[in-house]
C-alpha positions in Angstrom: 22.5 19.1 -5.9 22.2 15.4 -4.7 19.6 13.4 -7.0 17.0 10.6 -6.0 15.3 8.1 -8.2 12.0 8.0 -7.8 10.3 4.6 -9.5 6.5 4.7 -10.3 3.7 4.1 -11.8 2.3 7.4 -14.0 -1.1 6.8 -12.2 0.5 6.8 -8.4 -0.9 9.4 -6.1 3.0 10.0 -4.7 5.2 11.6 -7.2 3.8 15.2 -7.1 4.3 15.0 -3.0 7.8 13.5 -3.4 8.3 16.5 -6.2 7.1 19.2 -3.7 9.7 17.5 -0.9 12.9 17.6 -3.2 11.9 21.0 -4.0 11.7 21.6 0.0 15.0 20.1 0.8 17.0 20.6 -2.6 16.6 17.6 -4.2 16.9 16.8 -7.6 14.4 13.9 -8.6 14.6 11.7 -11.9 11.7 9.6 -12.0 11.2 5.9 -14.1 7.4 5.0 -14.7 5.5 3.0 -16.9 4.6 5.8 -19.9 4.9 5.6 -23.2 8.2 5.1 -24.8 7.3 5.9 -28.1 6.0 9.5 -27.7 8.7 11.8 -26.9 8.2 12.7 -23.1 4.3 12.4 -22.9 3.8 13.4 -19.2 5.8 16.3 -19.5 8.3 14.9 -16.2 11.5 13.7 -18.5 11.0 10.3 -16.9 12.9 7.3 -17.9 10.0 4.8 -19.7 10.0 1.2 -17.9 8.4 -1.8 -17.9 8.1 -3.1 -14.8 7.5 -6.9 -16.8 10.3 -6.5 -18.3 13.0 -6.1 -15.5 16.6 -6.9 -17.6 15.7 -3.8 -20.7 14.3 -1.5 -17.1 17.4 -1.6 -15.5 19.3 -0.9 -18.7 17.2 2.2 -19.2 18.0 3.1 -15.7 21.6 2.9 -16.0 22.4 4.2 -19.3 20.4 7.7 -17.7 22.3 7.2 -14.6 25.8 6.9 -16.5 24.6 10.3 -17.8 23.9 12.4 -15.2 24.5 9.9 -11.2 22.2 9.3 -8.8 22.6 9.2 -4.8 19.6 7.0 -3.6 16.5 5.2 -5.2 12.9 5.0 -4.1 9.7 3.5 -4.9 6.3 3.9 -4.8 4.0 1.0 -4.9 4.6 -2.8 -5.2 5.8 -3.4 -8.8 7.8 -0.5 -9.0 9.6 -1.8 -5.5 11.3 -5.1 -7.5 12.2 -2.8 -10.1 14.2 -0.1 -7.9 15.9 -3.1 -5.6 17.4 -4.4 -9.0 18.2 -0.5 -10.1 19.8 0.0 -6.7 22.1 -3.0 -6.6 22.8 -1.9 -10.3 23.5 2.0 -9.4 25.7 0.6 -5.8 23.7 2.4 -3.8 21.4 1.3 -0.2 18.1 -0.9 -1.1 16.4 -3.4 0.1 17.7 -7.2 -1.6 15.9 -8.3 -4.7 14.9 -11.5 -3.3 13.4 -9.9 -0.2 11.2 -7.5 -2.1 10.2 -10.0 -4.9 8.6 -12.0 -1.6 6.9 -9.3 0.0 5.1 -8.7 -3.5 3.8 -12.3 -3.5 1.1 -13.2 -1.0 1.6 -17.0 -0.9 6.2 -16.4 -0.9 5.3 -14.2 1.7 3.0 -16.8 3.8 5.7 -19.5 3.3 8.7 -17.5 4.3 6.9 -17.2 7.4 6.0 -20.4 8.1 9.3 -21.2 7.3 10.5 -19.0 10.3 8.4 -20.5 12.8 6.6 -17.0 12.7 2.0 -17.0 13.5 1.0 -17.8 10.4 -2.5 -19.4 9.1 -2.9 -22.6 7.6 -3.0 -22.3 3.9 -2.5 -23.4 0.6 -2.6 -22.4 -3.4 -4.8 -23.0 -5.6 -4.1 -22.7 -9.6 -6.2 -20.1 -11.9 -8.6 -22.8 -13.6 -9.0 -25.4 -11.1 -12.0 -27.3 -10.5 -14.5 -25.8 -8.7 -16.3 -28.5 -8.1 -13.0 -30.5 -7.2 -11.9 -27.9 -4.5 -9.5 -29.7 -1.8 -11.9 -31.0 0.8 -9.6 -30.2 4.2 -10.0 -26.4 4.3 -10.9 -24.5 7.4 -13.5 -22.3 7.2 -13.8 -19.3 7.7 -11.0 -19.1 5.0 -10.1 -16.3 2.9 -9.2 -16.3 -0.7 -6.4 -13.9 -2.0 -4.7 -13.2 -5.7 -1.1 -13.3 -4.9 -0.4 -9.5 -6.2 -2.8 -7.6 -6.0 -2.7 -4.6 -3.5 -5.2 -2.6 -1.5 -7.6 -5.8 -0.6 -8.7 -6.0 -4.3 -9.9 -9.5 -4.6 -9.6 -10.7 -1.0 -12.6 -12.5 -0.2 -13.7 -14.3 2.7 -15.8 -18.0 2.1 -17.8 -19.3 5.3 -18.7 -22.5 3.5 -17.6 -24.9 0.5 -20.2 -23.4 -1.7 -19.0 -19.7 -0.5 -15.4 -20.8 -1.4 -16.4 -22.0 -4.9 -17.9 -18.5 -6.1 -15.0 -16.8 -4.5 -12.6 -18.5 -6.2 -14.9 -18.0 -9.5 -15.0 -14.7 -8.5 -11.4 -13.7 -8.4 -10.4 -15.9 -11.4 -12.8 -13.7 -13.4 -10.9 -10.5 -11.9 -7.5 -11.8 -13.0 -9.3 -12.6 -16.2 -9.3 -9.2 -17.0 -7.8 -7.6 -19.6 -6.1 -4.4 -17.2 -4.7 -7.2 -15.2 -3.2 -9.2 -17.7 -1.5 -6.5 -19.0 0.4 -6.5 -16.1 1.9 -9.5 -17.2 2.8 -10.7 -13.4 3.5 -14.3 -13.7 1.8 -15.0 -9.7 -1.0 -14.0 -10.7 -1.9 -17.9 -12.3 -2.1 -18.6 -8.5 -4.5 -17.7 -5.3 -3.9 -18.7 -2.1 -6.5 -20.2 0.1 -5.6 -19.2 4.1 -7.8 -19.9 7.1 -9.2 -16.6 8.4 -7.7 -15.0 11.2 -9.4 -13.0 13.8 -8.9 -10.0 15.6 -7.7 -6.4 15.0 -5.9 -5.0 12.3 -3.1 -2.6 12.6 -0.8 -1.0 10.1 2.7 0.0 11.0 5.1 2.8 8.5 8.7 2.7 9.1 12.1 2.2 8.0 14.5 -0.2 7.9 18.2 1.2 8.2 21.0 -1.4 7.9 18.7 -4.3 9.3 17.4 -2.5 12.1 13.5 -1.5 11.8 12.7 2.6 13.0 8.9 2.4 13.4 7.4 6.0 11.8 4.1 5.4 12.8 1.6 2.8 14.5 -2.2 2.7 13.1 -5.3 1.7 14.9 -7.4 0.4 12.0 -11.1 1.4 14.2 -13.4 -0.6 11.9 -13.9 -3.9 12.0 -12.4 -5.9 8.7 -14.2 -8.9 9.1 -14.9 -10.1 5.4 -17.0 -10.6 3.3 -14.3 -7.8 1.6 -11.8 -5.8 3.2 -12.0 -2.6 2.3 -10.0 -0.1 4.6 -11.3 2.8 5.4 -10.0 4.5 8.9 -6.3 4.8 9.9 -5.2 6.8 12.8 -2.5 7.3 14.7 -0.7 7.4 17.2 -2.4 4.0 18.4 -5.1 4.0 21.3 -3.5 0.4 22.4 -1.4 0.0 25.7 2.5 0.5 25.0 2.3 -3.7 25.3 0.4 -4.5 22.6 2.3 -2.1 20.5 5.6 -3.7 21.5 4.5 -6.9 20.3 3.1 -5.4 17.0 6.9 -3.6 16.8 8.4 -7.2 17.7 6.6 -9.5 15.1 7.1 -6.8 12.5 10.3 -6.5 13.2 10.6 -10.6 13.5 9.1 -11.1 9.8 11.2 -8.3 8.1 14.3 -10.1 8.7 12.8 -13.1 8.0 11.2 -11.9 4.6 14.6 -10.9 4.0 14.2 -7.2 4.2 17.6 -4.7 5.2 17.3 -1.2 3.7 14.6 1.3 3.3 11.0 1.8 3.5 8.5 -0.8 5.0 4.4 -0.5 5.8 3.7 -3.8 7.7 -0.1 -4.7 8.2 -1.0 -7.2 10.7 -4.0 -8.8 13.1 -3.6 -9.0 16.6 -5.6 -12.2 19.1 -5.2 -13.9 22.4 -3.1 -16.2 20.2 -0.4 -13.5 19.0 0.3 -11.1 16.6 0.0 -12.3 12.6 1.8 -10.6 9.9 -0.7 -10.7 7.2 2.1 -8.7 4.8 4.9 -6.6 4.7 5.7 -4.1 1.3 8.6 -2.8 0.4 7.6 0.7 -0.1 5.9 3.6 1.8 1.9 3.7 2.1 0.1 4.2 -0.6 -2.5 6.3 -1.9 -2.3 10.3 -0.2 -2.4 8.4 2.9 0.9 9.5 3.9 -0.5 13.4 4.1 -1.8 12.2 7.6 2.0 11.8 8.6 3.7 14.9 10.0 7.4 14.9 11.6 9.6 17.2 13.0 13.2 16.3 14.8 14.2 18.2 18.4 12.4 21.0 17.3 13.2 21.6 13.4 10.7 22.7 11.0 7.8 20.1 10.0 8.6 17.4 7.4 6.6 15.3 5.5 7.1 11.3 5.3 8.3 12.0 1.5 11.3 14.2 3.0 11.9 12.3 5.3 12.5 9.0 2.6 14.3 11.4 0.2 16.7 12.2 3.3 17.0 8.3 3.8 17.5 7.3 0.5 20.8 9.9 0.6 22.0 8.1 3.8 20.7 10.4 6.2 19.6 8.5 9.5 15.9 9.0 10.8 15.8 7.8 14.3 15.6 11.3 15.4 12.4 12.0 13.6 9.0 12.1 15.8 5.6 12.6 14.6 3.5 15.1 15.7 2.7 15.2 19.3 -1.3 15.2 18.2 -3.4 12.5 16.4 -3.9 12.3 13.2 -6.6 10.3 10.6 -6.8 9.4 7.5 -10.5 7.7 5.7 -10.1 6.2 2.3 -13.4 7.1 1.4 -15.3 4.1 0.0 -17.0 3.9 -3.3 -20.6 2.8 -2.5 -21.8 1.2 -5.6 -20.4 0.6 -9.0 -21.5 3.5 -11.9 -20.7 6.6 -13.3 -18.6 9.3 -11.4 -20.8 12.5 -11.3 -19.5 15.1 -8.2 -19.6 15.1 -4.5 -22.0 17.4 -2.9 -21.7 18.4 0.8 -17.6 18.8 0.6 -17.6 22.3 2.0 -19.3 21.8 4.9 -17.6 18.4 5.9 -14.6 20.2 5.6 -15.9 22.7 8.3 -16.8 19.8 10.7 -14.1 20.9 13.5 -10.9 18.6 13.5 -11.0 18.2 10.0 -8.4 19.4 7.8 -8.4 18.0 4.3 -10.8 16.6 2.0 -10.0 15.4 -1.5 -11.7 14.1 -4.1 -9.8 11.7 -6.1 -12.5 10.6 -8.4 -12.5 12.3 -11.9 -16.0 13.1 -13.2 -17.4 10.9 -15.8 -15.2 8.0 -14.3 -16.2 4.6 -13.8 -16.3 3.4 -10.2 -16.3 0.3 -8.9 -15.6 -1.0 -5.2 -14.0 -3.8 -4.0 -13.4 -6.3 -4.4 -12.9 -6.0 -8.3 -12.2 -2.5 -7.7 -8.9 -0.7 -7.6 -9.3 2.8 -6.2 -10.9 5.2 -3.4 -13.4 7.7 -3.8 -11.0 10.4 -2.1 -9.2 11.2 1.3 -10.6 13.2 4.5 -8.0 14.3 7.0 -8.5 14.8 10.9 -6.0 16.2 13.5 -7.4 16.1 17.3 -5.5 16.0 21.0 -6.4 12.0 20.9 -7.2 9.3 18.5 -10.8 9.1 19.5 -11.8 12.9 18.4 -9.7 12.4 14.8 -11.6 9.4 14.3 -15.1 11.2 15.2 -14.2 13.9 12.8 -13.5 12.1 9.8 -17.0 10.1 10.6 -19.0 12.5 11.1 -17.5 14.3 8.0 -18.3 11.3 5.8 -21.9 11.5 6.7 -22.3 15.1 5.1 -21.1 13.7 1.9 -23.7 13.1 -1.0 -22.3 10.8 -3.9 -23.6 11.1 -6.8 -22.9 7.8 -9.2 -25.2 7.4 -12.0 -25.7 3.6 -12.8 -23.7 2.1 -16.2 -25.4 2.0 -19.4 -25.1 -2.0 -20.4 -22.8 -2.7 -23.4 -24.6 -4.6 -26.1 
């Protein structure tokens, strides 16, 4: 039976869908993630303990269980764990994409620069040092502008400043967020840094796909319906396939494709996310790794007729050197809503999920939330509320589901009780 690595964080979303996928297509999965080392197997999946910090001891781990029992292929799931399995697959001599390549993708200001570099739309920009002066802020920014951390994901601590004073309590703002204690423990050296780019208008977009030998196979395009225009990004609404005509979608394929190679990308999963205006198309940042969250559930494939696959087969079968260009998604749309967390408290339940999941088109809804959990939305915030799933004959009707399905939920947060 071949085996894949699978490299992850114990929180991700992913592993039990990429568990359910190797058991589909007779797979056998070793997985590395962050847990313990010093309990003896605490998550009950015989996963190799990492540090994703600590790259040189990782990759050790990784090979001393590979010299054990082989592996055929490596994956990842999420940012970190992306660096970690482009080292582990250059150690194991098996496909990946370079080190270098992923270790820019995962930093927001390497990522603008190798752009830049390439000639490729980018913003003006620049960084800005954890602890500056906000009262000695450089003087020549644009505004609107839009302050980042360099590695965080999922728009957490992107905030857009529409004036000198709205720049200077944004900056505050995300200095305090990398202040805290769950981020330090990552121990991430970028994030001393922000970067400071001018804000870009226009649509955003996502695009899944995979890169196979330097050449990019597009998965899946995503209309992103509501407007992110600041003063946080939080996603909600992706669906696909997209509502825009074949030419925009060409040039979205084109300057993806244009900033892979130039981000130095060659061998494996990509999700692209990009803004499109009269003045071209602007790769805000490519990751080395599928989509996260259960956001891949709205992806559904199938190849000249074969059974249905989900994007998780699909990357086991890549990662064992199986080609994809034959796979097609579903003929119908499909939708995905990260639902938002309203306001910071106490996790209690969700009322109302039975009958949004009756409203017609719908087909999932999960609650990702735990009771008794403490929420908080973005931008200091680092998760969703949950998932709703749509499927409709066009893009339109998916996207009318999921909203209308939203509006039947009841949220109940309680408010914090004050530490004193």
């Amino acid at each position: 039976m071949p085996r894949v690595l699978v490299i992850a964080t114990t929180t991700g979303y992913q592993t039990r869908a990429f568990g359910k996928a190797a058991s589909d297509v007779g797979v056998d999965l070793v997985f590395a993630t962050d847990r313990c080392y010093q309990l003896d197997n605490p998550w009950r999946d015989d996963a190799v303990p990492v540090r994703f910090h600590d790259e040189p001891r990782s990759v050790a781990a990784i090979g001393e269980m590979a010299r054990r029992t082989p592996v055929d292929g490596v994956l990842a799931v999420g940012d970190r764990p992306a660096v970690l399995a482009a080292l582990a697959a250059v150690a194991l001599g098996v496909p990946g994409h370079p080190p270098g390549g992923v270790r820019v993708c995962g930093n927001k200001l390497d990522t603008r620069r190798r752009l830049q570099a390439a000639g490729l739309p980018c913003p003006p920009f620049r960084a800005l040092r954890v602890g500056t002066n906000l009262e000695a802020l450089p003087d020549d920014i644009a505004f609107p502008c839009v302050v980042k951390p360099l590695a965080l994901s999922g728009s957490r601590g992107v905030i857009r400043a529409n004036s000198p004073s709205e720049l200077r309590a944004a900056v505050f703002r995300v200095c305090r967020l990398l202040a805290r204690s769950e981020v330090r423990q990552r121990r991430d050296p970028s994030d001393a840094q922000l970067v400071v780019e001018t804000f870009i208008p226009g649509r955003e977009y996502a695009l899944e796909g995979v890169m196979e030998n330097g050449v990019l196979h597009v998965l899946a395009l995503f209309d992103k319906p509501d407007p992110l225009e600041g003063p946080f990004f939080e996603e909600t609404i992706y669906v696909t396939p997209s509502a825009q005509p074949d030419a925009t979608c060409d040039r979205i394929v084109g300057a993806v494709t244009e900033a892979a190679r130039a981000l130095g990308l060659h061998h494996g999963p990509v999700h692209a996310e990009c803004r499109v205006n009269e003045h071209g198309v602007f790769v805000l940042e490519i990751a080395a790794r599928p989509i996260g969250g259960l956001c891949a559930r709205a992806l559904k494939f199938s190849r000249r007729g074969d059974r249905v696959v989900s994007l998780e087969e699909l990357l086991l079968r890549h990662a064992l050197g199986e080609p994809v260009r034959g796979y097609r998604l579903l003929p119908e749309a499909s939708a995905v809503m990260m639902i938002p967390i309203p306001r910071a408290g106490v996790y209690r339940q969700v009322k109302g999920t039975s009958v949004a999941t009756a409203v017609p088109g719908v087909v999932d809804l999960v609650v990702t939330a735990k009771p008794d959990q403490r929420l908080e939305p973005l931008p200091e915030g680092a998760s969703y509320l949950g998932f709703i799933f749509a499927r409709a004959e066009n893009p339109a009707d998916a996207v009318r589901a999921l909203r209308q399905a939203h509006d039947l939920l009841d949220v109940v947060i309680d408010k914090s009780i004050p530490v004193v």
